[in-house]
Backbone as a ProteinNet text record, in pm:
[ID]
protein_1_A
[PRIMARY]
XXXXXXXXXXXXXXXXXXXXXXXXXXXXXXXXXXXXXXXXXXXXXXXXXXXXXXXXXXXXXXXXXXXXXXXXXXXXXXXX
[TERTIARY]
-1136.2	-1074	-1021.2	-1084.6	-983.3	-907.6	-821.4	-700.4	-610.4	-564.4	-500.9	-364.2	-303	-204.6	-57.8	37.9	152.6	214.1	235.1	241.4	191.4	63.2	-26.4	-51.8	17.1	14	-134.9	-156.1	-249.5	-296.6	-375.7	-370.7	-402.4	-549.9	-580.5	-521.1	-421.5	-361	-253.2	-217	-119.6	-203.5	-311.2	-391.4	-355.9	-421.8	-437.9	-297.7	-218.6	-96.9	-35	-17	12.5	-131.5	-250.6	-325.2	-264.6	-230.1	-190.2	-82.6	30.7	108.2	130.1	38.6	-24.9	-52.4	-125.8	-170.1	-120.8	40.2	125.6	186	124.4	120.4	272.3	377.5	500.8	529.4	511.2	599	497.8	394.9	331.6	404.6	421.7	522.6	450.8	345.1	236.6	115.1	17.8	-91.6	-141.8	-225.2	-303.2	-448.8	-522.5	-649.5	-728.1	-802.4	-924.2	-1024.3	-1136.2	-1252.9	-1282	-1373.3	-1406.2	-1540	-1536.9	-1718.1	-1743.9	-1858.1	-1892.8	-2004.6	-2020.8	-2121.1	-2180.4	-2321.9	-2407.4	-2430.1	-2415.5	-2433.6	-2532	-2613.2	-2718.5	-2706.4	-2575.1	-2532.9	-2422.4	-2469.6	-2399.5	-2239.5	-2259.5	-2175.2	-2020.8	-1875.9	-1803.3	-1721.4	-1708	-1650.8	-1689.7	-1850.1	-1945.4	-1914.8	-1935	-1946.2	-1778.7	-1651.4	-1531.4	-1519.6	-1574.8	-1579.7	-1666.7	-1775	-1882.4	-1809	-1782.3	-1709.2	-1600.4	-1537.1	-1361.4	-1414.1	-1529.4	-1599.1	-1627.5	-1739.8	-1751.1	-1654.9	-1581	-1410.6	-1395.7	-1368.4	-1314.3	-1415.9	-1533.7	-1651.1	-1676.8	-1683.5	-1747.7	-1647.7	-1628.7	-1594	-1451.9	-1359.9	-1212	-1160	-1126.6	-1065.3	-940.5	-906.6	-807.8	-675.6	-690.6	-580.7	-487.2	-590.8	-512.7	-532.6	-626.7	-675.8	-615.8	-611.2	-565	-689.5	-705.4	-856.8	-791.2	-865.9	-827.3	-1010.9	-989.5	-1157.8	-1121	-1208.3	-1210.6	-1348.7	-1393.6	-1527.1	-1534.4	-1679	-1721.5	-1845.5	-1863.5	-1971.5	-2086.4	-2216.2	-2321	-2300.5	-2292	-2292.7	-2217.7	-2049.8	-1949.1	-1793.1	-1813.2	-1751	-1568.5	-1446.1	-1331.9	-1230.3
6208	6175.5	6033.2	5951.9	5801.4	5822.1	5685.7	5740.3	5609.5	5577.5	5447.6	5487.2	5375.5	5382.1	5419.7	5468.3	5528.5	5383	5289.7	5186.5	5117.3	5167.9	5085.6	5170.8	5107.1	5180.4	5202	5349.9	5394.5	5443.6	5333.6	5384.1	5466.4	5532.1	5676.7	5767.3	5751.5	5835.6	5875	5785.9	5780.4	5823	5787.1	5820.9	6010.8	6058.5	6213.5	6270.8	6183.5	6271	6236.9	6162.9	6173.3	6248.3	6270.9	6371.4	6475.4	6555.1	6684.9	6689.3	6586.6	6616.2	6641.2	6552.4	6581.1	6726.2	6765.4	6933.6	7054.4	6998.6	7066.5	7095.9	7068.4	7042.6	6940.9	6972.6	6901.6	6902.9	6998.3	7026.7	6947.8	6881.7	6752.3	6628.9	6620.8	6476	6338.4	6386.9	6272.3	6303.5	6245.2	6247	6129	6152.4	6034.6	6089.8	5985	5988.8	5942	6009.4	5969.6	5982	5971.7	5972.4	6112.5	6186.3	6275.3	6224.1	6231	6173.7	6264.7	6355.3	6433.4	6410.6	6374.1	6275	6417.9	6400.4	6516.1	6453	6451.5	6392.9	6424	6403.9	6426.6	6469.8	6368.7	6386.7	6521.7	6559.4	6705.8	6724	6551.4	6517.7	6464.6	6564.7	6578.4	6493.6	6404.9	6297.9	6161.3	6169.9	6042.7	6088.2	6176.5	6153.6	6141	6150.8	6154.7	5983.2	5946.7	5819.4	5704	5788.2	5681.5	5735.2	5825.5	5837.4	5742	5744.9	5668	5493.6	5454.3	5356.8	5316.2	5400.1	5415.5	5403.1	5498.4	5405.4	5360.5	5289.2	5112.9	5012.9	5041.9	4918.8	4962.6	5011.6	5057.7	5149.9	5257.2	5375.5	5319.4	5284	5265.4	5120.5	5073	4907.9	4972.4	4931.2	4926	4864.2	4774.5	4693.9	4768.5	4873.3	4945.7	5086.8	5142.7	5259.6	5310.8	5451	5519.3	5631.8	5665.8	5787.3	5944.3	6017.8	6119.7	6159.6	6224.9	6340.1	6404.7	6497.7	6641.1	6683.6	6682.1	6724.2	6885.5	6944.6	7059.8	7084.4	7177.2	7249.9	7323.9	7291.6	7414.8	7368.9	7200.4	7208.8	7243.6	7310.4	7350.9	7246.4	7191.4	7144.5	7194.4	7114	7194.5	7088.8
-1245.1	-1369.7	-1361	-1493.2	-1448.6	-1599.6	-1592.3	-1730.4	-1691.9	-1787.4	-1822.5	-1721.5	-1671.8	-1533.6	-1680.8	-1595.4	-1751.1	-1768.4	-1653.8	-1767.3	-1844.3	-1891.4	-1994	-2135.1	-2208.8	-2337.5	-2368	-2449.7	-2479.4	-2602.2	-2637	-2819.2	-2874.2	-2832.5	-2827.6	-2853.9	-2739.7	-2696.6	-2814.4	-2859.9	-2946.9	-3071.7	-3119.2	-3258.2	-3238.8	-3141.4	-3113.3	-3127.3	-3051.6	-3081.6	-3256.8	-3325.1	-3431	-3566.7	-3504.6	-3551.6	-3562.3	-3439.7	-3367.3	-3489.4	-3469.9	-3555.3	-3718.9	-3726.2	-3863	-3916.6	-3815.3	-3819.5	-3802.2	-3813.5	-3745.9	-3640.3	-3511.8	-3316.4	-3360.4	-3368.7	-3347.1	-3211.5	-3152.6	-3008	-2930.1	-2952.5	-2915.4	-2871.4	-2713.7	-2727.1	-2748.4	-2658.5	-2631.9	-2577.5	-2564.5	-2497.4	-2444.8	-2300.6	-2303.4	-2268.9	-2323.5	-2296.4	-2195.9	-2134.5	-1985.6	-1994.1	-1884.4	-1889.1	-1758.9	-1751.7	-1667.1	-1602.8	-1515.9	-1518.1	-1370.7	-1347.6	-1319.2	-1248.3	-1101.2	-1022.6	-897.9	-893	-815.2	-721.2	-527.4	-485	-398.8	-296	-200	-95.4	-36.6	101.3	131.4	243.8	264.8	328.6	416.6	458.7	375	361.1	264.9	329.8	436.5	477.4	446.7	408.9	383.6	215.5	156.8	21.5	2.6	49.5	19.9	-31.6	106.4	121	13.4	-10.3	-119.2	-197.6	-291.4	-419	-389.4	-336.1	-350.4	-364.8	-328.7	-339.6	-429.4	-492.2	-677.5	-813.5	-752.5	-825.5	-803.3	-694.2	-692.9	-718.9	-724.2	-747.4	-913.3	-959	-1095.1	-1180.1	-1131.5	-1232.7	-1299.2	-1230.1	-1264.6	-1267.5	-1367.1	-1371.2	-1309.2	-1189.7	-1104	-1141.9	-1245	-1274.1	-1408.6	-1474.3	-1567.7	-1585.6	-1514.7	-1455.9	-1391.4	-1316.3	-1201.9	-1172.2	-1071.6	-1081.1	-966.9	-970.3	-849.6	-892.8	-777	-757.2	-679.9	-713.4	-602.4	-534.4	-473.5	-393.4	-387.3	-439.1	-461.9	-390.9	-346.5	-318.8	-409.2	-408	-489.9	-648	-645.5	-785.1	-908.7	-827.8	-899.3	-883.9	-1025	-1095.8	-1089.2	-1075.4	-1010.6	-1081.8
[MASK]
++++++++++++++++++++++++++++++++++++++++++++++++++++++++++++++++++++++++++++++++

Protein backbone atom coordinates (compact mmCIF):
# COMPACT_ATOMS: atom_id res chain seq x y z
CA UNK A 1 0.00 0.00 0.00
CA UNK A 2 1.57 3.52 -0.77
CA UNK A 3 -0.51 6.74 0.51
CA UNK A 4 0.38 10.26 0.93
CA UNK A 5 2.85 10.71 4.28
CA UNK A 6 -0.03 12.48 7.15
CA UNK A 7 1.84 15.44 6.69
CA UNK A 8 0.86 16.01 3.23
CA UNK A 9 -2.47 17.25 2.72
CA UNK A 10 -4.69 15.15 0.67
CA UNK A 11 -7.23 16.35 -1.60
CA UNK A 12 -8.91 13.28 -2.45
CA UNK A 13 -9.00 12.54 0.46
CA UNK A 14 -10.83 15.36 1.51
CA UNK A 15 -13.34 15.32 -1.79
CA UNK A 16 -14.53 11.55 -0.35
CA UNK A 17 -14.88 12.62 2.94
CA UNK A 18 -17.14 15.60 2.35
CA UNK A 19 -19.04 13.16 -0.33
CA UNK A 20 -19.58 10.63 2.56
CA UNK A 21 -20.88 13.51 4.28
CA UNK A 22 -23.01 14.66 1.93
CA UNK A 23 -24.69 11.22 2.03
CA UNK A 24 -25.13 11.32 5.33
CA UNK A 25 -21.57 9.31 6.68
CA UNK A 26 -21.25 12.31 9.41
CA UNK A 27 -19.39 10.19 11.87
CA UNK A 28 -16.80 10.40 8.91
CA UNK A 29 -13.78 12.36 10.28
CA UNK A 30 -11.58 11.96 7.41
CA UNK A 31 -10.11 9.89 4.92
CA UNK A 32 -7.13 9.42 3.01
CA UNK A 33 -6.54 8.04 -0.14
CA UNK A 34 -3.75 5.29 -1.53
CA UNK A 35 -2.75 3.20 -4.06
CA UNK A 36 -2.71 -0.83 -3.58
CA UNK A 37 -0.68 -2.35 -6.14
CA UNK A 38 -0.54 -6.06 -6.08
CA UNK A 39 2.94 -7.51 -7.60
CA UNK A 40 3.34 -11.66 -8.55
CA UNK A 41 6.72 -12.56 -8.06
CA UNK A 42 8.99 -15.61 -9.44
CA UNK A 43 11.48 -15.94 -6.92
CA UNK A 44 10.75 -18.41 -4.09
CA UNK A 45 13.25 -16.95 -2.11
CA UNK A 46 11.07 -14.62 0.68
CA UNK A 47 14.34 -12.93 1.77
CA UNK A 48 15.36 -12.05 -2.00
CA UNK A 49 11.82 -11.03 -2.88
CA UNK A 50 11.49 -9.03 0.74
CA UNK A 51 14.35 -7.37 -0.49
CA UNK A 52 13.51 -6.63 -4.43
CA UNK A 53 10.06 -5.41 -3.42
CA UNK A 54 11.37 -2.86 -0.73
CA UNK A 55 13.51 -1.83 -3.84
CA UNK A 56 10.59 -1.29 -6.14
CA UNK A 57 9.22 1.17 -3.71
CA UNK A 58 11.97 3.07 -3.42
CA UNK A 59 12.97 3.11 -7.22
CA UNK A 60 9.44 3.39 -8.78
CA UNK A 61 6.32 2.55 -6.82
CA UNK A 62 6.44 5.34 -3.98
CA UNK A 63 7.65 9.15 -4.30
CA UNK A 64 9.46 8.92 -1.07
CA UNK A 65 9.35 12.54 -0.47
CA UNK A 66 5.45 12.53 -0.03
CA UNK A 67 4.56 8.93 0.02
CA UNK A 68 4.92 6.32 2.76
CA UNK A 69 4.47 2.39 1.55
CA UNK A 70 4.28 -1.02 3.76
CA UNK A 71 3.92 -4.66 1.95
CA UNK A 72 3.37 -7.85 3.07
CA UNK A 73 4.76 -11.03 1.31
CA UNK A 74 2.33 -14.03 0.54
CA UNK A 75 2.51 -17.32 -0.49
CA UNK A 76 0.42 -19.33 -3.57
CA UNK A 77 -0.70 -16.23 -5.05
CA UNK A 78 -2.72 -15.02 -1.96
CA UNK A 79 -3.18 -11.60 -1.62
CA UNK A 80 -3.12 -10.36 2.50
Amino acid sequence: MVRLKPVVNDPQGLVVTEALHALGYDEVEGVRVGKFISLELGDGDPERARARVEEMCRRLLCNGVIEDYRFQLSEGGEAS
